[in-house]
DSSP file (Angstrom, degrees, kcal/mol; ACC not computed):
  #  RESIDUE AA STRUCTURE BP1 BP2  ACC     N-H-->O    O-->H-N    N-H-->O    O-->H-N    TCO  KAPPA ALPHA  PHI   PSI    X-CA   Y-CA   Z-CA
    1    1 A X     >        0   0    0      0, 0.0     4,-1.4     0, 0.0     0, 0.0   0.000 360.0 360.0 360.0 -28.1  160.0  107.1   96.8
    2    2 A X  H  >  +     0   0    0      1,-0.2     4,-2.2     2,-0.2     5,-0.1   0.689 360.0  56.1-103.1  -4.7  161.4  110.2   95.5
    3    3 A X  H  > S+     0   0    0      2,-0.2     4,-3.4     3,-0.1    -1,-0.2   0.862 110.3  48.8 -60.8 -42.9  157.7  111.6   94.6
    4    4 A X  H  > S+     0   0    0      1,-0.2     4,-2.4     2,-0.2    -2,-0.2   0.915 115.1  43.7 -85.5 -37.8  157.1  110.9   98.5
    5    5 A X  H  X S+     0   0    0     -4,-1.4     4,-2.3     2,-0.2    -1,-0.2   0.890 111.5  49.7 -82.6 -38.8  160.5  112.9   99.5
    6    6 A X  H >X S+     0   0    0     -4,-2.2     3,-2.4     2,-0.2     4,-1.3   0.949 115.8  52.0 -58.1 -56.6  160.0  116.2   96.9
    7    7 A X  H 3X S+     0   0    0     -4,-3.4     4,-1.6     1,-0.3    -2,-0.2   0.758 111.7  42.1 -50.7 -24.1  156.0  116.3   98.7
    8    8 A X  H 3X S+     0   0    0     -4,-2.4     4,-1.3    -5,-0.2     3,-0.5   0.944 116.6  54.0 -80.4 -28.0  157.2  116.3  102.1
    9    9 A X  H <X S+     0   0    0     -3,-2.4     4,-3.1    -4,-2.3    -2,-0.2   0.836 108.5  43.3 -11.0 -70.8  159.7  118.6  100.9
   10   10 A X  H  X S+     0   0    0     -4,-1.3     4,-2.2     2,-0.2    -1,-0.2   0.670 113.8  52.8 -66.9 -49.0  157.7  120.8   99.6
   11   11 A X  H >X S+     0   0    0     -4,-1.6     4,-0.9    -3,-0.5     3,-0.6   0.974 105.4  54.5 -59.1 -87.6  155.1  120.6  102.8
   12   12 A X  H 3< S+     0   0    0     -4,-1.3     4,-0.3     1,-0.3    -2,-0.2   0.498 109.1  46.4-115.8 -45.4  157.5  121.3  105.1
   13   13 A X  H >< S+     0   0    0     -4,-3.1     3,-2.6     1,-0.2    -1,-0.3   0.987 109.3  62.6 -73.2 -47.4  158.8  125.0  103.1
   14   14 A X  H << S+     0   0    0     -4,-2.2    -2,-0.3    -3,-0.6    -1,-0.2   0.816 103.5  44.1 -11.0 -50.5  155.2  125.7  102.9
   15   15 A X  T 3< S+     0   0    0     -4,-0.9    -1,-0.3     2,-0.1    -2,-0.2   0.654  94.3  98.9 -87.0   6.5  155.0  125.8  106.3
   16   16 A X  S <  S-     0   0    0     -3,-2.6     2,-0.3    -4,-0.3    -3,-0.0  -0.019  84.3 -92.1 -69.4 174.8  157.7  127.6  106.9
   17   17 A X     >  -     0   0    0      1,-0.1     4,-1.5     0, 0.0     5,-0.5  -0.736  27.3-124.0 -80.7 147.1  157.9  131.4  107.6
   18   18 A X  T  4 S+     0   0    0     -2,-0.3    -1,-0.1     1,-0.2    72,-0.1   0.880 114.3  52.5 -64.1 -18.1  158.4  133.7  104.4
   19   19 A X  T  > S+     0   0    0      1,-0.2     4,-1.3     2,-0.2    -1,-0.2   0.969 110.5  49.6 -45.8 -51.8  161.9  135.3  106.6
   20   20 A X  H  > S+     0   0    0      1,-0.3     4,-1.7     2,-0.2    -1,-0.2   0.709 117.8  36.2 -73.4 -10.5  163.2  131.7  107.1
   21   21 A X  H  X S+     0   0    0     -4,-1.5     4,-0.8     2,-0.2    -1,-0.3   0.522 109.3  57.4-110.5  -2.4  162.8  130.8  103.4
   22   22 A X  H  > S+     0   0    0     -5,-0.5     4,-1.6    -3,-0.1    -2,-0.2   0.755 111.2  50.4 -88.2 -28.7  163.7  134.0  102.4
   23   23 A X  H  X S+     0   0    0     -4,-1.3     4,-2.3     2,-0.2     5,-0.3   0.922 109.3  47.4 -68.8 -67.0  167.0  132.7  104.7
   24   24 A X  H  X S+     0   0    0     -4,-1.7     4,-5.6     1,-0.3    -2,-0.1   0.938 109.0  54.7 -45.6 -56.3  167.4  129.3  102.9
   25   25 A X  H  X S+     0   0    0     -4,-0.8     4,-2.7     1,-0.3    -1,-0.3   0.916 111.2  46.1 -33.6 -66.3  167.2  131.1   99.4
   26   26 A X  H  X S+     0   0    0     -4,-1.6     4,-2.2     1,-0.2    -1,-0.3   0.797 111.9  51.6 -76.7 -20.9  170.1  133.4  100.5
   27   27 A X  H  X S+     0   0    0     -4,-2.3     4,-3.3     2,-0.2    -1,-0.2   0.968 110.9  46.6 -57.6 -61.0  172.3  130.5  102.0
   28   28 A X  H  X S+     0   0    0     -4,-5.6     4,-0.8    -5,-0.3    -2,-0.2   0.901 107.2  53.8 -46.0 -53.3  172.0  128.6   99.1
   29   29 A X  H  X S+     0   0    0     -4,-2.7     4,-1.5     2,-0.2     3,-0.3   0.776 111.1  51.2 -40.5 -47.5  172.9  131.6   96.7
   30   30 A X  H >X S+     0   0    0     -4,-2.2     3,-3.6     1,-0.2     4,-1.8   0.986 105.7  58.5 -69.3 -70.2  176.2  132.1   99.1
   31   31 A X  H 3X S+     0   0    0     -4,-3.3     4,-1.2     1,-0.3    -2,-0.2   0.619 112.5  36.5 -40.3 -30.0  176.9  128.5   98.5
   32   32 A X  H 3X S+     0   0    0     -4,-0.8     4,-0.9    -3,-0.3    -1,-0.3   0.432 108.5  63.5 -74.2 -23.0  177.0  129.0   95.1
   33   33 A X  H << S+     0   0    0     -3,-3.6    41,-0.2    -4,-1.5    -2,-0.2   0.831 100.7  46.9 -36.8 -55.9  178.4  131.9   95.3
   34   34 A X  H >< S+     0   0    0     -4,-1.8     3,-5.3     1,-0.3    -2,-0.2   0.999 108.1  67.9 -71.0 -50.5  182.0  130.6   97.0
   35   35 A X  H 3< S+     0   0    0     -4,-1.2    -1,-0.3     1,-0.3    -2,-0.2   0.728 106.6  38.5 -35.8 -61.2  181.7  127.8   93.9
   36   36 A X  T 3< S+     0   0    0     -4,-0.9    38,-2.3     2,-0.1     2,-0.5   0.130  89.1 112.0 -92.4  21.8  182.3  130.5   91.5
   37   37 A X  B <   -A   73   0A   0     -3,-5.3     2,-1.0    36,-0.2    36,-0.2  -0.678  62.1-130.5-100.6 153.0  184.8  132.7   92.9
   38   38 A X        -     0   0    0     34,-2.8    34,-0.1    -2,-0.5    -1,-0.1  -0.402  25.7-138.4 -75.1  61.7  188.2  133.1   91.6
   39   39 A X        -     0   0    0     -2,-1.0     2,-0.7    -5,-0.1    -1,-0.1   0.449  23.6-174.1 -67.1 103.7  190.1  132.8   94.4
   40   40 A X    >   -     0   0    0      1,-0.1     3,-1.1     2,-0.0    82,-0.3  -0.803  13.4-166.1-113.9 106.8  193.0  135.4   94.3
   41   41 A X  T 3  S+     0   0    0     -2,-0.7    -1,-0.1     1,-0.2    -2,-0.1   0.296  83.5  71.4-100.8  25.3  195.3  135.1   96.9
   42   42 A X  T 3  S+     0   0    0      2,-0.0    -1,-0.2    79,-0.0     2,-0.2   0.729  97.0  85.0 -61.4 -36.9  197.1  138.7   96.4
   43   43 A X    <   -     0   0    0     -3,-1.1    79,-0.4    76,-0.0     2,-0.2  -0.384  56.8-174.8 -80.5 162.1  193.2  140.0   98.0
   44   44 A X        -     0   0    0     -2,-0.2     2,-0.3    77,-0.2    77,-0.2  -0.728   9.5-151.4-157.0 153.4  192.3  140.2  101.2
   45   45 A X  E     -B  120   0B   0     75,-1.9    75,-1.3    -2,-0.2     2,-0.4  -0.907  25.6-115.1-136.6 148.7  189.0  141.0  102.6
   46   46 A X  E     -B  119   0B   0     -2,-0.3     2,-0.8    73,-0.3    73,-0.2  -0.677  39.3-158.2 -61.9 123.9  188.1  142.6  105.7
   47   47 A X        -     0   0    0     71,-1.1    71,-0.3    -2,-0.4    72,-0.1  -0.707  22.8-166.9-145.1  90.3  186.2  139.7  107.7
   48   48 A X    >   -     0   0    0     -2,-0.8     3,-0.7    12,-0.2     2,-0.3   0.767  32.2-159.1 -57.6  -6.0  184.0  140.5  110.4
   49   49 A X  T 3   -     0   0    0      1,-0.2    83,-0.2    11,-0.1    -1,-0.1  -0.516  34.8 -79.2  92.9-154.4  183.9  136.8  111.3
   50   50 A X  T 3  S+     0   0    0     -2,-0.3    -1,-0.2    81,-0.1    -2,-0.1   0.231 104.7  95.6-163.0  32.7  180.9  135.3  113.6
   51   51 A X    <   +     0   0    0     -3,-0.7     2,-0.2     2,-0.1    -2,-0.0  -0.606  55.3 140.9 -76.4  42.3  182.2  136.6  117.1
   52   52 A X        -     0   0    0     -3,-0.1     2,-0.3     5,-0.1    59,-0.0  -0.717  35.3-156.4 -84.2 159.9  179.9  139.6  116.8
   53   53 A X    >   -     0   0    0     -2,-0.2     3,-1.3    51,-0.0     2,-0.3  -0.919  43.0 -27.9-124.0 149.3  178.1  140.8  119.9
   54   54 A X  T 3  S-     0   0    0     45,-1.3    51,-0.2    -2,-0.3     3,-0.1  -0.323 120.3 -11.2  80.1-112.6  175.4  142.5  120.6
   55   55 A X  T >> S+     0   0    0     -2,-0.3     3,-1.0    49,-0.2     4,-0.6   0.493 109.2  95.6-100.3  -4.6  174.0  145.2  118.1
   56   56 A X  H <>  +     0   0    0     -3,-1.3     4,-1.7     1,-0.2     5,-0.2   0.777  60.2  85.1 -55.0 -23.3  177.2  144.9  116.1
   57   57 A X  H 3> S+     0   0    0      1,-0.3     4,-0.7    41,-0.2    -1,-0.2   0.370  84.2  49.4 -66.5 -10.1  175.7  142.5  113.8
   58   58 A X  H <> S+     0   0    0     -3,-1.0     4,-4.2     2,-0.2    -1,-0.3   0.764 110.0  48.8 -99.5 -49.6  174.2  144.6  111.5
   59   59 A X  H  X S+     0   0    0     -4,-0.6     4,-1.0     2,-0.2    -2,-0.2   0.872 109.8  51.4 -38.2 -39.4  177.2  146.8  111.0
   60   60 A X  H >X S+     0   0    0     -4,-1.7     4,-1.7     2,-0.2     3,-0.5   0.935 112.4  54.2 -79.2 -59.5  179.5  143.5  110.4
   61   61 A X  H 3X S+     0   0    0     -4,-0.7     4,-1.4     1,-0.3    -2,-0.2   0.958 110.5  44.3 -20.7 -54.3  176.3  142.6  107.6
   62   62 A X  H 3X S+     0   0    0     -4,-4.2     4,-0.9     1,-0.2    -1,-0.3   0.935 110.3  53.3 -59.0 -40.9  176.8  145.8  106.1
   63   63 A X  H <X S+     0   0    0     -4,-1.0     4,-2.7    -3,-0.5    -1,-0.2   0.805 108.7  47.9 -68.9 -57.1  180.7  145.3  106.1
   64   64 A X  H >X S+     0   0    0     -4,-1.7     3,-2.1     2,-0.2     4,-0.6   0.894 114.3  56.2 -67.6 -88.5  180.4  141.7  104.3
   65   65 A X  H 3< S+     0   0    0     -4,-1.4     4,-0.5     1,-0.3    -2,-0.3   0.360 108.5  43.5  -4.4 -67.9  177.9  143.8  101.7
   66   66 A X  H >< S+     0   0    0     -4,-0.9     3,-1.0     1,-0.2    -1,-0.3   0.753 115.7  45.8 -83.4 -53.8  180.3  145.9  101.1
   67   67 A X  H X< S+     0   0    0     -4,-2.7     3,-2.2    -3,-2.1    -1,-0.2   0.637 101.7  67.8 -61.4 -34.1  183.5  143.2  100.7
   68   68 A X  G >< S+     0   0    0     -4,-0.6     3,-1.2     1,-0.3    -1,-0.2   0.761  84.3  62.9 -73.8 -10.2  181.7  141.0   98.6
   69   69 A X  G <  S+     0   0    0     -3,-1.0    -1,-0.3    -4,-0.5    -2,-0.1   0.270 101.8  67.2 -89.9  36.4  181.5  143.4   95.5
   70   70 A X  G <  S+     0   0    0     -3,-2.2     2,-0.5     2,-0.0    -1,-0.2  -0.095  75.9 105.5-131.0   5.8  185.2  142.9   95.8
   71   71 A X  S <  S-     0   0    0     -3,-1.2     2,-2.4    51,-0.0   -32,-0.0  -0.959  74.9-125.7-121.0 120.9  185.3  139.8   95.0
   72   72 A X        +     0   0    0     -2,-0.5   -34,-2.8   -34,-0.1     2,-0.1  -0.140  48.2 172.1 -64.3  62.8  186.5  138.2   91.5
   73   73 A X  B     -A   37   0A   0     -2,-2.4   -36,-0.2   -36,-0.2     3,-0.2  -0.564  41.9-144.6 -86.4 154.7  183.4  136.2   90.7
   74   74 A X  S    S+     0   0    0    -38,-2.3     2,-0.6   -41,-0.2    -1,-0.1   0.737  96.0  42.7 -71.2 -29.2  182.4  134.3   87.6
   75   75 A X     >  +     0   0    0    -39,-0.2     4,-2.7   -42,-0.1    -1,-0.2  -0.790  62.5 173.5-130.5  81.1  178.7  135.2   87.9
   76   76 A X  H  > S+     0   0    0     -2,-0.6     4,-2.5     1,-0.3    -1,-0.1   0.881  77.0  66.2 -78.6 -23.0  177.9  138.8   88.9
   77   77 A X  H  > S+     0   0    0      2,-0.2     4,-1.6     1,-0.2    -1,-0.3   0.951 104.5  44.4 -63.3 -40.6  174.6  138.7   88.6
   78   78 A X  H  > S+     0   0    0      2,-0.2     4,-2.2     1,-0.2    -2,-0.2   0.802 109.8  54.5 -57.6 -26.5  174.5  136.3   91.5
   79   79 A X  H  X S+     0   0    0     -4,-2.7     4,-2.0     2,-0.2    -2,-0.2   0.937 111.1  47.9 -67.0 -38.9  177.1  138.5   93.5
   80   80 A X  H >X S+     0   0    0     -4,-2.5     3,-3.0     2,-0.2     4,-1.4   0.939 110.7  52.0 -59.4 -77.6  174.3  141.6   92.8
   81   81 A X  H 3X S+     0   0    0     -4,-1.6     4,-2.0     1,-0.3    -2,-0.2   0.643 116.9  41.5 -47.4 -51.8  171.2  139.0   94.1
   82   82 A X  H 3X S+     0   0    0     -4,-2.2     4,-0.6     2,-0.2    -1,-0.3   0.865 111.3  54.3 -72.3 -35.3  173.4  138.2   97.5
   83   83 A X  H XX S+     0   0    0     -3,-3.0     4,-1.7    -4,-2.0     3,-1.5   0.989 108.8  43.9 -77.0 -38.0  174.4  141.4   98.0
   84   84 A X  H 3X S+     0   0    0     -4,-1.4     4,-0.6     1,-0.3    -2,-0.2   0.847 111.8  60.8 -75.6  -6.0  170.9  143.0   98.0
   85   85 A X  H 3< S+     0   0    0     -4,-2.0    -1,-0.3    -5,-0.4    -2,-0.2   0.658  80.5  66.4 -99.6  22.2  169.8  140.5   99.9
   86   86 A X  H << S+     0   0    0     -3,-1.5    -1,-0.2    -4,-0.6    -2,-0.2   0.621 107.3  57.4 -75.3 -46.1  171.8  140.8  102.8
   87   87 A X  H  < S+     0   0    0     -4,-1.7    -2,-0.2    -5,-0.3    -1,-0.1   0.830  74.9 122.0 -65.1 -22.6  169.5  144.1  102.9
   88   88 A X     X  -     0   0    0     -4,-0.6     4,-2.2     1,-0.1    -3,-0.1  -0.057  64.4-142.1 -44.0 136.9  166.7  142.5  102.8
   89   89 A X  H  >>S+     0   0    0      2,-0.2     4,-2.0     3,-0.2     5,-0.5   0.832 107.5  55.1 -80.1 -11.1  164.5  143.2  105.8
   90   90 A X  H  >5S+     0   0    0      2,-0.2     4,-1.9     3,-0.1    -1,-0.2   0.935 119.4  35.3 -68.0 -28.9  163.3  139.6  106.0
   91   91 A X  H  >>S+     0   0    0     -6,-0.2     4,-3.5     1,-0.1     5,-0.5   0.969 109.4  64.2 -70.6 -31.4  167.4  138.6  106.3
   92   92 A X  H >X5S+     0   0    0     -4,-2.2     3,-2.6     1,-0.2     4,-1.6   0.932 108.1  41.4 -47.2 -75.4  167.9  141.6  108.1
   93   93 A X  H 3X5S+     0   0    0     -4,-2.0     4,-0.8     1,-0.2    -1,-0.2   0.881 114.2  45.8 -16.5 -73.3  165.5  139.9  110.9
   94   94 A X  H 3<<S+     0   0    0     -4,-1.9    -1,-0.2    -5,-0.5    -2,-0.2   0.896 108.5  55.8 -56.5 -27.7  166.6  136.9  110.9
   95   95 A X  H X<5S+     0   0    0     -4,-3.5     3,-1.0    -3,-2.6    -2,-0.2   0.657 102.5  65.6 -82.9 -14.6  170.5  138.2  111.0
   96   96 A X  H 3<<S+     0   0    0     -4,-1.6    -1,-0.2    -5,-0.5    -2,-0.1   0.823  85.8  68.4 -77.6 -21.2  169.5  140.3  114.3
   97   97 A X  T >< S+     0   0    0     -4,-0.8     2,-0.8     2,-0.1     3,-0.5   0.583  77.8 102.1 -90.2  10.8  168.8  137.5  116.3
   98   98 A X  T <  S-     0   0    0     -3,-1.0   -41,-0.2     1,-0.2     3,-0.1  -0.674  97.3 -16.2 -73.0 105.8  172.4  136.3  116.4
   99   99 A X  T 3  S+     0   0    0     -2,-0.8   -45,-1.3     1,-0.2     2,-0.6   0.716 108.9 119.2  82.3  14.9  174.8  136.8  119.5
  100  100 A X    <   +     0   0    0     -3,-0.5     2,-0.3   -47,-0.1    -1,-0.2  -0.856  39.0 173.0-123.1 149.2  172.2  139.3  120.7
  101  101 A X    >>  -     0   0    0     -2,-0.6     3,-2.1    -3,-0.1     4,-0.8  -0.892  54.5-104.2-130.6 145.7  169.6  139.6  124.3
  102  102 A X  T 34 S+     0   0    0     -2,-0.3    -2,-0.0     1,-0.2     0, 0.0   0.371 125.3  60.9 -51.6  -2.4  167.8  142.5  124.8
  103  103 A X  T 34 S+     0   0    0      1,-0.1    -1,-0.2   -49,-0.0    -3,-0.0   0.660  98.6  62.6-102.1   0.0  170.3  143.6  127.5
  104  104 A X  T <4 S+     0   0    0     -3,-2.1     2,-1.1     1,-0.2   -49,-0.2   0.957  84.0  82.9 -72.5 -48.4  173.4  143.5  124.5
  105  105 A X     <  +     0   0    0     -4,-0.8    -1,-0.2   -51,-0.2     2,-0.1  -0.242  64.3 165.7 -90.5 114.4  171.8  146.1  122.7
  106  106 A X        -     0   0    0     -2,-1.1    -2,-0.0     1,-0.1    -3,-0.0  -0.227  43.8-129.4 -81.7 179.4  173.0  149.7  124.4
  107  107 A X  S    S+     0   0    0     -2,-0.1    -1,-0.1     3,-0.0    -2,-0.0   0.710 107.4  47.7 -93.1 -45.2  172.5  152.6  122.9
  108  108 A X  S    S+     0   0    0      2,-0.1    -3,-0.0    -3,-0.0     0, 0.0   0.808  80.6 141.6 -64.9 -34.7  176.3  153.8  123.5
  109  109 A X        -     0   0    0      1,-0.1     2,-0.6    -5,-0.1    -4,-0.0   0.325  46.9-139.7 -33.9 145.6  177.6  150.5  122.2
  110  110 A X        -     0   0    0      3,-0.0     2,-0.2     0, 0.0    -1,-0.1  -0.876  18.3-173.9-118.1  97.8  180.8  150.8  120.1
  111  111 A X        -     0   0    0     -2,-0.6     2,-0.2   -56,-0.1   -57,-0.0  -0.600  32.8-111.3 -87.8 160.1  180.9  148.5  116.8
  112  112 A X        -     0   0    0     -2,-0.2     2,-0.1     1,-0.1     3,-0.0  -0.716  32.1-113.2 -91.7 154.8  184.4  148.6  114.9
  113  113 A X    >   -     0   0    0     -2,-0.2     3,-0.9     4,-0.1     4,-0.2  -0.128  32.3 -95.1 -96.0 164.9  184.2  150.0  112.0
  114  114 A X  G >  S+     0   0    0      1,-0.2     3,-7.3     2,-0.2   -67,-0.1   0.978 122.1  48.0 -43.0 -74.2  184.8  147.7  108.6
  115  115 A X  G 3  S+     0   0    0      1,-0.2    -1,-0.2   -69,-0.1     4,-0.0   0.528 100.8  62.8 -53.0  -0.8  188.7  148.7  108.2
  116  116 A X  G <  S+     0   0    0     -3,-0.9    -1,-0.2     2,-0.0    -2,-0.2   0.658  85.2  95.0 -98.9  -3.5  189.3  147.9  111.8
  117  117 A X  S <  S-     0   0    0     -3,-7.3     2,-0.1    -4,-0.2   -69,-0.1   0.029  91.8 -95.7 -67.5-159.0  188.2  144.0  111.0
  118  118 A X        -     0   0    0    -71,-0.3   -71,-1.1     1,-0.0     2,-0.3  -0.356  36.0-120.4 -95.7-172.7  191.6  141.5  110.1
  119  119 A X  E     +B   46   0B   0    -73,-0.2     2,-0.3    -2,-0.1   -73,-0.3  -0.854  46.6 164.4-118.2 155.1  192.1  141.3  106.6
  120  120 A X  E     -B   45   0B   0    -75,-1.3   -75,-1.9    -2,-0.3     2,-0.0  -0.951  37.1 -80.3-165.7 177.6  191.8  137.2  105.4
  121  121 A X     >  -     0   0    0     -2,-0.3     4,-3.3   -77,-0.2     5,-0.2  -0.175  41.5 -95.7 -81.4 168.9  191.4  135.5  102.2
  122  122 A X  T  4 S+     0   0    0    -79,-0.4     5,-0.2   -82,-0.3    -1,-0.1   0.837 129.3  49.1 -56.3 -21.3  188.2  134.8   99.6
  123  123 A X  T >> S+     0   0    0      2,-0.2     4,-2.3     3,-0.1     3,-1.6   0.963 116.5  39.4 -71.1 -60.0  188.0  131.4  101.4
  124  124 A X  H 3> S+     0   0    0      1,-0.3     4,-4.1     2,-0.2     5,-0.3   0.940 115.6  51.4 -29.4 -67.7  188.2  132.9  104.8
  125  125 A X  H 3< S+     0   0    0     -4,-3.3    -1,-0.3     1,-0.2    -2,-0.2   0.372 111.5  44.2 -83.5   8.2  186.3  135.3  104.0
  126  126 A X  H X> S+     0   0    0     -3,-1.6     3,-1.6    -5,-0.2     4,-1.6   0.864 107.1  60.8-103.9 -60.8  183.3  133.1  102.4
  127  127 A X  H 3X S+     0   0    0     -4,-2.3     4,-4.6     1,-0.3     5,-0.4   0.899 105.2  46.5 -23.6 -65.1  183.4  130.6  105.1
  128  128 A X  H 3X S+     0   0    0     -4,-4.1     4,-1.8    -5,-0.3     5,-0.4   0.896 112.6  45.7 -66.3 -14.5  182.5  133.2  107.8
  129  129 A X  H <> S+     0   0    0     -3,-1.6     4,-2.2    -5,-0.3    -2,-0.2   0.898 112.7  49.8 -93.7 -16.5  179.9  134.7  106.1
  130  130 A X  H  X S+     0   0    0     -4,-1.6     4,-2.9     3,-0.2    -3,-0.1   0.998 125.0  47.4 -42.9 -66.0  178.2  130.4  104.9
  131  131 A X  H  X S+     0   0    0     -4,-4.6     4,-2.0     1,-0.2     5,-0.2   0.789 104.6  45.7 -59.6 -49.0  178.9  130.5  108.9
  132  132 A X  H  X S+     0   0    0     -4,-1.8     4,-2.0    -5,-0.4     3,-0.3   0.999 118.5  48.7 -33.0 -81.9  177.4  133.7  110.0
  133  133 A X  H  < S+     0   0    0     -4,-2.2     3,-0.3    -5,-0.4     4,-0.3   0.934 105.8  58.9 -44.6 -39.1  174.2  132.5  107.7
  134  134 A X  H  X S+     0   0    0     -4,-2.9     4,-0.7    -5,-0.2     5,-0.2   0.972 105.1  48.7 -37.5 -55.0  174.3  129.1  109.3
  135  135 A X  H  < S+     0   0    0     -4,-2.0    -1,-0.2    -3,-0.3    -2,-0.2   0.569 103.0  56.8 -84.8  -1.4  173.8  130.5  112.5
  136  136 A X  T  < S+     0   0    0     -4,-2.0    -1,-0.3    -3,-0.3    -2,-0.1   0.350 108.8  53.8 -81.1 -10.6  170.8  132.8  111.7
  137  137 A X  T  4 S+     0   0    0     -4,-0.3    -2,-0.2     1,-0.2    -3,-0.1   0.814 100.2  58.7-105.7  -6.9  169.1  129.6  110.5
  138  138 A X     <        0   0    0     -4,-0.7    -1,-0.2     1,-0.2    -2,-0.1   0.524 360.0 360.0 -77.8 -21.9  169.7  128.1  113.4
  139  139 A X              0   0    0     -5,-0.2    -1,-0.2   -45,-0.1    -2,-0.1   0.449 360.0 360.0 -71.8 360.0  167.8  130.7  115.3
């Protein structure tokens, strides 16, 4: 039985697209991420959330890039591996299709800047980004 469950497994990320597995990859990595942070609850993180609209979404990306090498982890080589892939252009792709129709993205549009996001904790601040990735995989 569990031969029969890895092969369909196994079929099924094969057929996938290389973005969407390139997606999975980086989810997982955050999940394992949050496992090993030290949770200090003097820091605060600036936490664009997963209300973004429009073209903001890459700006709020960069913004969690930025917060997470700010964060007291056990495993930094995994903190490096998530953050450059949050750059990636297959996540990059995948993260654009969130909150956005072709009539959100203006040209003028005005994203807030990092420091204008709330400030929340390493939990908070892990959760929205698990969520954020959820909802690019959902896409």
């Amino acid at each position: 039985m569990d031969l029969m469950y890895m092969y369909i497994y196994a079929y099924k990320q094969a057929a996938m697209p290389l973005r969407d597995l390139k997606m999975l990859e980086l989810h997982k990595d955050v999940k394992r991420l949050e496992k090993n942070i030290q949770h200090n609850g003097s820091l605060s993180f600036k936490n664009p959330g997963t209300e973004i609209k429009g073209c903001c979404v890459m700006p709020a990306v960069e913004c969690y890039r930025t917060q997470l090498l700010l964060l007291d982890v056990g495993s930094k080589p995994l903190r490096l591996k998530v953050h450059k892939s949050l750059r990636s252009p297959l996540i990059m792709e995948k993260l654009k299709g969130i909150n956005t129709s072709k009539d959100d993205c203006q040209t003028n549009q005005q994203c807030p800047s990092c420091d204008l996001y709330p400030n929340t904790s390493s939990q908070e601040f892990m959760v929205s980004l698990i969520s954020l990735l959820e909802m690019a995989n959902s896409n």
